[in-house]
C-alpha positions in Angstrom: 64.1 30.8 1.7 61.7 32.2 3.8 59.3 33.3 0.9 59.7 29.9 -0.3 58.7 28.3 3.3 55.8 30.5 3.5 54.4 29.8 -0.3 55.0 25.9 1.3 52.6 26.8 4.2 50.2 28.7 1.9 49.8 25.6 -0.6 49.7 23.5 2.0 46.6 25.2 3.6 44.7 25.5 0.2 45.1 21.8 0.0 43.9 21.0 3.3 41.1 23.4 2.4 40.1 22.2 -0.7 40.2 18.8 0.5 37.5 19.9 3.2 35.8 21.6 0.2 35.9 17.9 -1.3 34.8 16.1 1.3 32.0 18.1 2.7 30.7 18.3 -0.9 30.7 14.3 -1.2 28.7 14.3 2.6 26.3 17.2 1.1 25.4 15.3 -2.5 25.3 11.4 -0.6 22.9 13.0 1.6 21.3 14.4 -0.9 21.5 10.8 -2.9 20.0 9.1 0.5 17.1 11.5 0.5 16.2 11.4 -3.1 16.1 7.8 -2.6 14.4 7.2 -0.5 11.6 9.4 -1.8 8.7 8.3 -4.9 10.1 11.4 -7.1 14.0 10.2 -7.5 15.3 11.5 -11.2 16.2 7.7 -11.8 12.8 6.3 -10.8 11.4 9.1 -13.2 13.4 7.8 -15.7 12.6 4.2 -15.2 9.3 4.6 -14.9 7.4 7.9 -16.3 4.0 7.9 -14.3 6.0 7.9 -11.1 4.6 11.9 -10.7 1.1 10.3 -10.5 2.3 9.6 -7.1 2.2 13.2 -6.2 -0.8 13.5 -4.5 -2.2 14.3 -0.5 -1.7 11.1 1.9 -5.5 10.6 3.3 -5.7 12.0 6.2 -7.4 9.2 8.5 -8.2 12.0 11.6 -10.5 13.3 8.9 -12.2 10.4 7.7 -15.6 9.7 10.0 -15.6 6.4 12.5 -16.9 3.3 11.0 -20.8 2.8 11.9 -21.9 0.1 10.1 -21.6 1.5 6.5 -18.9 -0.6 4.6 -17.3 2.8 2.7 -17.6 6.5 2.9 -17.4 9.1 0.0 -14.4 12.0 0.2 -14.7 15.5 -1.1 -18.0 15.2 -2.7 -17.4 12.0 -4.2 -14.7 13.6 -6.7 -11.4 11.8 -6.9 -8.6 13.8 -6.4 -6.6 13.3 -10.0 -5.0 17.1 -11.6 -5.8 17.5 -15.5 -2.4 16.2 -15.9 -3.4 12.9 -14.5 -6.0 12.6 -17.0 -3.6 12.7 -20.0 -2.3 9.2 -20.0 -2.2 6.3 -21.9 -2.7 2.6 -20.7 -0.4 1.8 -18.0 -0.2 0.1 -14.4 2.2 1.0 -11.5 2.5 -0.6 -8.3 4.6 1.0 -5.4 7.6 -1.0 -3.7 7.0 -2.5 -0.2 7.8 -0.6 2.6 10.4 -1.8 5.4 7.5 -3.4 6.9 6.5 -5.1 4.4 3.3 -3.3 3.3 1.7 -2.5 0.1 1.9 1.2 -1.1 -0.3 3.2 -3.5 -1.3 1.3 -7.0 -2.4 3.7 -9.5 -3.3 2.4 -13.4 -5.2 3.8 -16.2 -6.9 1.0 -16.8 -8.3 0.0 -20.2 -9.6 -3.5 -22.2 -6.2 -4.7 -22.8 -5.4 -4.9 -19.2 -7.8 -7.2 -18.3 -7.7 -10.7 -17.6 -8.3 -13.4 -21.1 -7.2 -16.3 -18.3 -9.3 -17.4 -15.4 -7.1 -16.4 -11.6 -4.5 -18.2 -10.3 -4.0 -19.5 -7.2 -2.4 -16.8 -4.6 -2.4 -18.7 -1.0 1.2 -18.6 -1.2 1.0 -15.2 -0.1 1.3 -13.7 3.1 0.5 -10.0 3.4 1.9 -7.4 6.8 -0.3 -9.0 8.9 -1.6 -11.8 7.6 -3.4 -14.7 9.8 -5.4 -17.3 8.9 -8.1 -17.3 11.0 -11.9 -18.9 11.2 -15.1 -17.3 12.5 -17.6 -20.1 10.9 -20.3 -18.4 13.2 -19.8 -14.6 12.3 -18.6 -14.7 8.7 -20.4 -16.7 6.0 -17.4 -17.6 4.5 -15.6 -18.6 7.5 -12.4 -17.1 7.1 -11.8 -13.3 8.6 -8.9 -12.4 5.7 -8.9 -12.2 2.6 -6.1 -11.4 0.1 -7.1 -8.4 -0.8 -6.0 -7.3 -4.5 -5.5 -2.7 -4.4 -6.2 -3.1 -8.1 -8.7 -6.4 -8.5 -7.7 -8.9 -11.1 -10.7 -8.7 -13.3 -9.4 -4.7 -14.1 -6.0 -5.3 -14.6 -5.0 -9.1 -14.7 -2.5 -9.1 -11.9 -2.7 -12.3 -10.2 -0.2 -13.2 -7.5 1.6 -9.6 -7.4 3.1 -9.0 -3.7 2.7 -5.3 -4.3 -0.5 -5.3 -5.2 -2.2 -7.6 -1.9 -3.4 -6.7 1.3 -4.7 -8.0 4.5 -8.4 -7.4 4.2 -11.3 -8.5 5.9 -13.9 -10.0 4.1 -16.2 -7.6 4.8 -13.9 -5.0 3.1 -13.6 -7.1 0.5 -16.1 -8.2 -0.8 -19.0 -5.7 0.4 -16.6 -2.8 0.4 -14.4 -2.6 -2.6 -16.4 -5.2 -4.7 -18.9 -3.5 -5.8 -16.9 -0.5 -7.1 -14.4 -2.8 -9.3 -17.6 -4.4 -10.5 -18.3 -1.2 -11.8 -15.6 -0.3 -13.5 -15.4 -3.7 -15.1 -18.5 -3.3 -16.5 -17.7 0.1 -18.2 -14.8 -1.6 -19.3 -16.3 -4.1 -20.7 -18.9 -2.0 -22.8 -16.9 0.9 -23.7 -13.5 1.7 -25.2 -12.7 4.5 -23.3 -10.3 4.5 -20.3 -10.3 4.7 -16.9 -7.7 6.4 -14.1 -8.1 4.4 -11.3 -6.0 4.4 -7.7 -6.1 2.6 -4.7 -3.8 3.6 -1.0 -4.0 1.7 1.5 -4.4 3.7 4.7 -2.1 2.7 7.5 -1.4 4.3 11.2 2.0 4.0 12.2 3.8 0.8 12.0 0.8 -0.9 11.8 0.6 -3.9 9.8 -2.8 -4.0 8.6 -4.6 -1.1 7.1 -7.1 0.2 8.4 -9.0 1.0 5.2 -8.3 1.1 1.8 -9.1 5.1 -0.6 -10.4 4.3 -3.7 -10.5 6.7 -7.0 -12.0 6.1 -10.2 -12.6 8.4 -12.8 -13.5 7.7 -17.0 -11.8 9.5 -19.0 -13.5 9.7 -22.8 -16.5 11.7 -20.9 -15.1 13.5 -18.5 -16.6 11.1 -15.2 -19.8 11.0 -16.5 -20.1 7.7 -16.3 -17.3 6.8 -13.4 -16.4 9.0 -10.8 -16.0 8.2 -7.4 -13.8 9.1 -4.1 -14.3 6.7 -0.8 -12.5 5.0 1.9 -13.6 2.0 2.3 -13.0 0.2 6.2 -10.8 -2.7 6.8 -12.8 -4.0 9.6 -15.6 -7.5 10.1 -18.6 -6.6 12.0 -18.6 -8.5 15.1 -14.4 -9.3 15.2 -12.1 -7.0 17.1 -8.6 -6.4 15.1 -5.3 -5.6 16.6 -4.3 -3.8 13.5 -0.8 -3.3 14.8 -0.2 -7.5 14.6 -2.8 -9.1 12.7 -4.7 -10.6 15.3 -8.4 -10.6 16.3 -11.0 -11.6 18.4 -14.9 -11.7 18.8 -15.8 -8.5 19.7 -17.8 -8.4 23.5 -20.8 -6.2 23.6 
């Protein structure tokens, strides 16, 4: 009897202990799930979308990018974009990151081609409302009145997305349209002439929980000749000459000399 009471005891402790086993086991692999998930490299965003390693790049670091004085961008590492020779291997595609808990765009990468480009003139998009967005005039600083602009990472005229939350910014004007404009221009234009493709990505640059960006990093790079004819690296500044920003809300003022 006593044998038996003590086999009793024994099972009794390997089932306590294996139930520990269990349940430590289900905290380890949930934490594991939450991290996983909440990262760009899950296994099940890989399998849902397959250029989700394109995302494996260096964050800008904004400490290292030089103070804005009065030019509208600024190259990076020599003008080369940052893309691996794996990168360079793709076919056609867009991708578009998922807003963060604020609300904000992430990185859009695409390699962009002749098929992705607009056959339809752009829709309207003022039902938008980027992080940060205000609608607010400066008639006497900006020809164009208004300070914002709904700023596309990857412009229409490259890849046809109109009205695509994840793919709009709060931009100035300045940034905009003196800024990034003349960079998509570009590429549309090689697009346009040529049927090679082109790797193209866009991160907004953000400090903190601020709302608004404070710049945008563009890279470009053709692929059929090796960046002969695109190739560029710069951070471009989300600012208006003249206009103060609180990039933390949204709001602005003229600046006092």
């Amino acid at each position: 009897m006593k044998q038996k009471r003590v086999n009793s005891i024994r099972k009794k402790k390997l089932n306590k202990s294996i139930l520990i086993s269990i349940t430590v086991l289900a905290i380890v692999l949930a934490v594991a799930g939450a991290c996983w998930g909440c990262g760009l490299f899950s296994f099940h965003q890989a399998r849902e979308n397959p250029y989700t390693y394109l995302l494996d790049f260096e964050t800008l670091d904004l400490s290292t990018v030089p103070e804005y004085i009065g030019e509208p961008y600024v190259e990076l590492n020599g003008n080369e974009p940052m893309f691996t020779d794996g990168d360079k291997l793709n076919p056609v595609f867009e991708y578009y990151s998922d807003l963060d808990r604020l609300g904000r765009c992430g990185v859009a990468t695409a390699c962009l081609g002749r098929e992705l480009m607009p056959t339809e003139p752009r829709g309207n998009i003022g039902h938008i409302r980027p992080a940060g967005w205000h609608t607010v005039k400066y008639p006497a600083l900006i020809e164009d009145i208004y300070l914002y602009n709904r700023s596309h990472l990857i412009a229409f005229s490259l890849a046809g997305e109109n009205d695509n939350r994840q793919n709009l910014i709060t931009g100035t004007r300045y940034m905009n349209h003196t800024g990034m404009l003349p960079f998509e221009n570009m590429v549309a234009r090689y697009l346009d002439d040529h049927d090679g493709n082109v790797l193209y990505r866009v991160t907004p640059c953000y400090v903190g929980k601020e709302l608004v960006a404070r710049g945008v990093h563009m890279e470009a790079y053709s692929l059929a000749d090796h960046g002969k004819s695109i190739c560029f690296n710069v951070y471009v500044y989300n600012v208006q000459p003249g206009i103060e920003i609180d990039y933390l809300t949204g709001e602005s003022w003229e600046a006092t000399e």
